[in-house]
Backbone as CSV, one residue per row, in Angstrom:
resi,resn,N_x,N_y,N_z,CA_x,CA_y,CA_z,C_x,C_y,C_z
1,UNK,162.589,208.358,-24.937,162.281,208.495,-26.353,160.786,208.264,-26.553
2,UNK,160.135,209.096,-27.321,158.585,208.687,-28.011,158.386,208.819,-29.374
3,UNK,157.566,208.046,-29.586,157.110,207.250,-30.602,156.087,208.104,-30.884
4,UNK,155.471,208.343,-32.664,154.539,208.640,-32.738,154.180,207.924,-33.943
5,UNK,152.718,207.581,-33.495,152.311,206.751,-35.226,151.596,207.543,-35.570
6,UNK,151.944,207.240,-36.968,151.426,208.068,-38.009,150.358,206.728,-38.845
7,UNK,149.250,207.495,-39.247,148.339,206.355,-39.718,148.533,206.277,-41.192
8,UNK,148.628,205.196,-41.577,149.001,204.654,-42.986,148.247,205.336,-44.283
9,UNK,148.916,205.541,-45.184,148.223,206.229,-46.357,147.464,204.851,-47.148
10,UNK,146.198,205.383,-47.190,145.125,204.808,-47.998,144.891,205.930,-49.140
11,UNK,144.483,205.215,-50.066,143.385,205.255,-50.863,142.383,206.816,-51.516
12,UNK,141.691,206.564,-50.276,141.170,207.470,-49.549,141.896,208.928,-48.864
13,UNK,142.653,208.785,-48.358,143.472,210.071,-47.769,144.334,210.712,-48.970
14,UNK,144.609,209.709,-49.842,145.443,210.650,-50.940,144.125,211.371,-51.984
15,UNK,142.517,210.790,-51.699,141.660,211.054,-52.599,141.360,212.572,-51.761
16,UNK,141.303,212.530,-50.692,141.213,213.647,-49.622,142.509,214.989,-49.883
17,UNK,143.168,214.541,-50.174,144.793,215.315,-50.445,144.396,215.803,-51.695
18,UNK,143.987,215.361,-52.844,143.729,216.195,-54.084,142.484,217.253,-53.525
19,UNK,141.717,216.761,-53.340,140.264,217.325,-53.074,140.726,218.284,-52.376
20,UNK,141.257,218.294,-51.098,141.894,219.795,-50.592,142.826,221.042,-51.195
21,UNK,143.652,220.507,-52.535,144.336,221.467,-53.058,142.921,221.908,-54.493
22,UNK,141.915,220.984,-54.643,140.685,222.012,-55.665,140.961,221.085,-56.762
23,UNK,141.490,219.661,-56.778,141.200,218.723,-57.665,140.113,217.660,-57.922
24,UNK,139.458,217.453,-58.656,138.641,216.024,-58.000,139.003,215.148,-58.406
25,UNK,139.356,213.803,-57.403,139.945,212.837,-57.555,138.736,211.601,-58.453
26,UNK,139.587,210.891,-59.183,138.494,209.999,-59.907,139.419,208.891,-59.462
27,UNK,138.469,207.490,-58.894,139.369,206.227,-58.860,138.959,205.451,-59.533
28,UNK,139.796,204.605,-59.699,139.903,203.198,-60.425,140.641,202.312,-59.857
29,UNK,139.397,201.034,-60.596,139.777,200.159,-59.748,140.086,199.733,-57.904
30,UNK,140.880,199.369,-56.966,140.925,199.416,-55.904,141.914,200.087,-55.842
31,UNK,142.907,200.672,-56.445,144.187,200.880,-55.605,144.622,202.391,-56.658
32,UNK,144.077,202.999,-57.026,144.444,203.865,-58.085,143.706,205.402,-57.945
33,UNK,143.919,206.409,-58.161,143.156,207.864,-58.460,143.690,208.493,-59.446
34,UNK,143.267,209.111,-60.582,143.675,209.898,-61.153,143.326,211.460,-60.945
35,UNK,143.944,212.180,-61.187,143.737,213.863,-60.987,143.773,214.034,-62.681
36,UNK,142.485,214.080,-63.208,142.358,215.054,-64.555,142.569,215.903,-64.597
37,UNK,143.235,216.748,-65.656,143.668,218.370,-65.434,143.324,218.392,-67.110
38,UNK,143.280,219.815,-67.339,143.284,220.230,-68.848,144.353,219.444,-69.303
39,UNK,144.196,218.961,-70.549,145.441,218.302,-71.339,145.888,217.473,-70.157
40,UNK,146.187,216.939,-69.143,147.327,216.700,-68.599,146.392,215.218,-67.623
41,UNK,147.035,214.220,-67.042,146.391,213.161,-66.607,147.476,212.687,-65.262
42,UNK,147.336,212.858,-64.356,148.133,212.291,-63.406,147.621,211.268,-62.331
43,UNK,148.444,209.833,-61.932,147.723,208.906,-61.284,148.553,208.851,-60.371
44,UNK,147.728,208.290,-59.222,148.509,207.728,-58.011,148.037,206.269,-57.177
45,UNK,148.981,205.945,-57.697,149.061,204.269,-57.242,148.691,204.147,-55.992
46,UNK,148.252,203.302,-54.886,148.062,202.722,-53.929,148.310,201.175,-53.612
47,UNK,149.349,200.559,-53.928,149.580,199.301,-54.431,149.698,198.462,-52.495
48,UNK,148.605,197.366,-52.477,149.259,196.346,-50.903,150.647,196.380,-50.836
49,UNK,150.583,196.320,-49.727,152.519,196.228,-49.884,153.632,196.862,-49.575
50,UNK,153.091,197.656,-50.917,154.464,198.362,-51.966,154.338,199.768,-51.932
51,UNK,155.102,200.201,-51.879,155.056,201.917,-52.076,153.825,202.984,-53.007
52,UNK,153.654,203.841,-52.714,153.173,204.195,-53.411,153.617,205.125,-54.702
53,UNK,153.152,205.536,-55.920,153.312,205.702,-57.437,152.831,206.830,-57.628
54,UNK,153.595,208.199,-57.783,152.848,209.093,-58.668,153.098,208.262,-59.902
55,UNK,153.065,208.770,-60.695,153.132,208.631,-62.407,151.873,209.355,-63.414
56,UNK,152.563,210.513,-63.980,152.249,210.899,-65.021,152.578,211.101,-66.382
57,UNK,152.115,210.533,-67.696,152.319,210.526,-69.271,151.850,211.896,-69.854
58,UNK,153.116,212.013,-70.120,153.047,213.339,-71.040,152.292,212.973,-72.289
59,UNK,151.701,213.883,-72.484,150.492,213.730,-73.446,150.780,213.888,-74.791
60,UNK,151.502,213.919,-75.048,152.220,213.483,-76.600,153.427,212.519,-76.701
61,UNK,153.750,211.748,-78.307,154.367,211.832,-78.420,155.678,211.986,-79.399
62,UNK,156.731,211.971,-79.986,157.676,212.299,-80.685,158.207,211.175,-81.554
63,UNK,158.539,211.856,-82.812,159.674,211.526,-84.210,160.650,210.321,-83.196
64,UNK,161.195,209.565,-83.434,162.376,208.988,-82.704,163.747,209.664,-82.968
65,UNK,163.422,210.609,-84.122,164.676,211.487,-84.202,164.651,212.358,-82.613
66,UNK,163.757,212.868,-82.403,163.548,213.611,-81.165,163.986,212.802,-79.863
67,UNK,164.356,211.626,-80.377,164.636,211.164,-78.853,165.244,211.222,-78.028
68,UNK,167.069,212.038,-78.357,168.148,212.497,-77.845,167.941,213.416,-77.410
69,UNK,167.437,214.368,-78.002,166.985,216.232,-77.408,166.238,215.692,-76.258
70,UNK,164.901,214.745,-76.251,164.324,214.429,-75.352,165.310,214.133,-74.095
71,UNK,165.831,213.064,-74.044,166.757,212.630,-73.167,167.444,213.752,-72.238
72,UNK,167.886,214.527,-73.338,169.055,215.627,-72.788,167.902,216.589,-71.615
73,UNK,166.580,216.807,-72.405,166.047,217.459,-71.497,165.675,217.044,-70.251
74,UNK,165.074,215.597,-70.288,164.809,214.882,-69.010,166.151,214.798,-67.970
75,UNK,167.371,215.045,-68.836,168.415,214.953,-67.792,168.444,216.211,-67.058
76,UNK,168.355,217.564,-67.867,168.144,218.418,-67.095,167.034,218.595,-66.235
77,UNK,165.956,218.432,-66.056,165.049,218.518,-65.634,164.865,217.755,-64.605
78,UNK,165.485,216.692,-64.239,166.119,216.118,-63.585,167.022,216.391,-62.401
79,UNK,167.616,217.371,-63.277,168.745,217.354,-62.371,168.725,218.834,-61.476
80,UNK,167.518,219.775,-62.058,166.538,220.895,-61.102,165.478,220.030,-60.458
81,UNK,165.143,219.166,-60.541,163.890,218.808,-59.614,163.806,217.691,-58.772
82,UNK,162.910,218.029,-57.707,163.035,216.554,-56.333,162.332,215.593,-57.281
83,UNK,161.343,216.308,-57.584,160.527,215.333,-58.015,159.623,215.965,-58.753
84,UNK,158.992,215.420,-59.823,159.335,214.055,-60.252,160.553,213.968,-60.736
85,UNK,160.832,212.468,-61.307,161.268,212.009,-61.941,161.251,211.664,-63.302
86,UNK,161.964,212.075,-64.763,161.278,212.226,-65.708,162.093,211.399,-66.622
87,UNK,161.998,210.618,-67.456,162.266,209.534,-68.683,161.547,209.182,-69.807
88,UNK,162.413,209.256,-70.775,161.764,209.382,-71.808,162.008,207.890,-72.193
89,UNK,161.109,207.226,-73.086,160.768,206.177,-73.293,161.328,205.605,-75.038
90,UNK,161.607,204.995,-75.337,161.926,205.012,-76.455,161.080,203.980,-77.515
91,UNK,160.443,204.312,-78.652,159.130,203.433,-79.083,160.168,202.479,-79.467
92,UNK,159.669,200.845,-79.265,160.419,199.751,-80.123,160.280,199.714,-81.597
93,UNK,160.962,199.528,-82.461,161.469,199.440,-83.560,161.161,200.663,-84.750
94,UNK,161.828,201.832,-83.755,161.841,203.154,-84.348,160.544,203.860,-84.684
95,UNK,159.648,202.929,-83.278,158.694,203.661,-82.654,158.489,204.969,-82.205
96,UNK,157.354,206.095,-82.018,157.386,207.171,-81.537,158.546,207.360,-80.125
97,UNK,159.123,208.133,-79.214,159.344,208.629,-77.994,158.253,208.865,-77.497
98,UNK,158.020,209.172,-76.347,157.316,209.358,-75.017,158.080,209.621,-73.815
99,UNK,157.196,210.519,-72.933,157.939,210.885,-71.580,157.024,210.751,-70.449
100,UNK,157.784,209.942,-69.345,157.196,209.449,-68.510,157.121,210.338,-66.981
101,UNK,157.005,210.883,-66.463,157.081,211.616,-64.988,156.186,210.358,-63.836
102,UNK,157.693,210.451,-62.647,157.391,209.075,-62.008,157.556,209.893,-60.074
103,UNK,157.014,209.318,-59.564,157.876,209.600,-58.136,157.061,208.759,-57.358
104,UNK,158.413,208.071,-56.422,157.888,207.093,-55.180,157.525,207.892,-53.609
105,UNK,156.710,207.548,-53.058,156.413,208.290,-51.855,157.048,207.799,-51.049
106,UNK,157.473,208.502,-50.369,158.057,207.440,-48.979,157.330,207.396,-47.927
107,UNK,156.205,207.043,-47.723,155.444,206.496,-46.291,155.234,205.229,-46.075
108,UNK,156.510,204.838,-46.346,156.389,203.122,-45.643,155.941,203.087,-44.373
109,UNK,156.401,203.897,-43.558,155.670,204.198,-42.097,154.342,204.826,-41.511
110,UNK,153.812,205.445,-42.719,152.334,205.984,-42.847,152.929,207.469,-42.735
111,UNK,152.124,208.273,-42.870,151.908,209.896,-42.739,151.011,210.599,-42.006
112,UNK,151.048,211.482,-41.368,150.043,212.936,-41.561,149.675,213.288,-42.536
113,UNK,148.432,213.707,-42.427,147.684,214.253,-42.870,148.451,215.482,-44.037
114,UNK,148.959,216.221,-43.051,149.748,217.654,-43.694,151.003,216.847,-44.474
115,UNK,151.830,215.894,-43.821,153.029,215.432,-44.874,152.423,214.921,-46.349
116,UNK,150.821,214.201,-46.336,150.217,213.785,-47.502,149.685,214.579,-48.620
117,UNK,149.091,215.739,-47.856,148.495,216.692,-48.247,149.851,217.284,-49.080
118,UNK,150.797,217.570,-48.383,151.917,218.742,-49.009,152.905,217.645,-50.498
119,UNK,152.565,216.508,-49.693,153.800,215.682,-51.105,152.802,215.597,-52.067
120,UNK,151.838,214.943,-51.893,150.516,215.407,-53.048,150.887,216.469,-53.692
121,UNK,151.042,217.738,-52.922,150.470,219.050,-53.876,152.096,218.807,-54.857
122,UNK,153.120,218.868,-54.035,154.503,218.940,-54.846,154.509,218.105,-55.847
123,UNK,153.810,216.389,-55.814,154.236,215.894,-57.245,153.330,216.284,-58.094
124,UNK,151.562,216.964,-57.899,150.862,217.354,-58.754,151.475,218.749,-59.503
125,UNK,151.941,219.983,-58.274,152.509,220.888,-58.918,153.765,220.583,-60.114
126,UNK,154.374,220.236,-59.384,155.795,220.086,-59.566,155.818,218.915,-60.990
127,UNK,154.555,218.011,-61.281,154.864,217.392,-63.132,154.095,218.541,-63.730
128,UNK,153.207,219.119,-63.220,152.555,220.130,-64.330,153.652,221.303,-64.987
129,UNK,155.065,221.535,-63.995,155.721,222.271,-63.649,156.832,222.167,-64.851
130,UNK,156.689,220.400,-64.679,157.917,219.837,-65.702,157.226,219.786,-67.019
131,UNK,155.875,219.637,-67.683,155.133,219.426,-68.418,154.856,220.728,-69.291
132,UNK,155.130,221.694,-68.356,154.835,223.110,-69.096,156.171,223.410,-69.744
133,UNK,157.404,223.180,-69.001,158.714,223.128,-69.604,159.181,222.414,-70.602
134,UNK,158.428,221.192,-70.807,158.716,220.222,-72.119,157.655,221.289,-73.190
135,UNK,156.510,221.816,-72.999,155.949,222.417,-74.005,156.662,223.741,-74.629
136,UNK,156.982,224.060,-74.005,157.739,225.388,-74.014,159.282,224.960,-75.175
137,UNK,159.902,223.768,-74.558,161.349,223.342,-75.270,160.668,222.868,-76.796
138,UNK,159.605,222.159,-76.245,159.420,220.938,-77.338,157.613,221.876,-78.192
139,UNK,158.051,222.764,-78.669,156.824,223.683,-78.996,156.067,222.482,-80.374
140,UNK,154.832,221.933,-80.036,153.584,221.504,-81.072,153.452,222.049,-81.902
141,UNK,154.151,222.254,-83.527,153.847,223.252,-84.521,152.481,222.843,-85.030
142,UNK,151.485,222.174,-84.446,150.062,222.521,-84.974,148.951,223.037,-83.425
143,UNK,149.926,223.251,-82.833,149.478,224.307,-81.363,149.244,225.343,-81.931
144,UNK,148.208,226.302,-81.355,147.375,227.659,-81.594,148.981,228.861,-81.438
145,UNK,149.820,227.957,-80.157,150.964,228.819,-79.715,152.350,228.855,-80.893
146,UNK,152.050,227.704,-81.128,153.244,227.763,-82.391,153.093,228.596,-83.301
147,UNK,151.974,228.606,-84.208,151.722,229.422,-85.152,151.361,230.908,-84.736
148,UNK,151.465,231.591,-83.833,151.212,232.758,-83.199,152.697,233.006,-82.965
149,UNK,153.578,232.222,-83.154,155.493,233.147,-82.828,155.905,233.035,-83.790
C-alpha cells in the first residue's frame, strides 16, 4: 500500500485557487479571503484547526412574510445542489429574512492543488448559480429587470 501526502490547504493556496479561475482574492484578517463579484460577496474561511468555510450572503433582504416561499426555495435548491448549502435566516422579532449559502470543505487531510483549485471553482460557481436562481424566483420590483416584464 502507498501513501500520498497531500499538502495542507492554507490561506494562500485557496488565494491562488481564485486567482487562477480570474478572481482577485482580497484577505482579511489572518484566516479569511473574500472573492468580490458584481453585487455578490463570497468568503472563505481558513480557521486553525477546523475545517474550512465557504459562506456567502445573499445580498438582500425580505418582508418576513417572504419567509416561507424563502424556505420552500432553499429546500429546493437544496435538494438540486452539492453545494452549497442554502438557509434562510429568519430576522428576530419579525425582523427582515435573509439567505445564507454555506459549504464545508473536506481537506482535513490537505489537498492538491487541482482538488483546491476545482472545489474553489464549484462553490464560487455553483452560489453565483444559486444566487441567480433566487433573483430570478424572488424578482426586486425596483430592479431595472422588474420593471422591463
Amino acid at each position: 500500500m502507498t501513501t500520498i501526502d497531500t499538502p495542507a490547504v492554507t490561506l494562500a493556496r485557496v488565494c491562488q485557487a481564485l486567482t487562477r479561475i480570474g478572481i482577485v482574492p482580497f484577505t482579511g484578517g489572518e484566516n479569511q479571503v473574500a472573492a468580490i463579484l458584481p453585487g455578490r460577496v463570497l468568503r472563505i474561511i481558513v480557521p486553525e484547526g477546523r475545517p474550512v468555510q465557504g459562506v456567502a450572503d445573499y445580498p438582500r433582504s425580505f418582508s418576513p412574510a417572504h419567509a416561507e416561499a424563502l424556505e420552500e426555495a432553499a429546500g429546493r435548491l437544496n435538494a438540486t445542489l452539492y453545494l452549497p448549502k442554502v438557509c434562510v435566516i429568519r430576522g428576530d422579532q419579525g425582523g427582515p429574512a435573509t439567505v445564507r449559502l454555506q459549504h464545508t470543505f473536506t481537506w482535513a487531510a490537505g489537498a492538491s492543488d487541482a482538488q483546491v483549485a476545482a472545489e474553489v471553482r464549484q462553490f464560487v460557481t455553483a452560489s453565483i448559480g444559486a444566487m441567480a436562481r433566487l433573483d430570478e424566483q424572488f424578482t426586486d420590483p425596483w430592479s431595472k429587470e422588474a420593471a422591463d416584464a
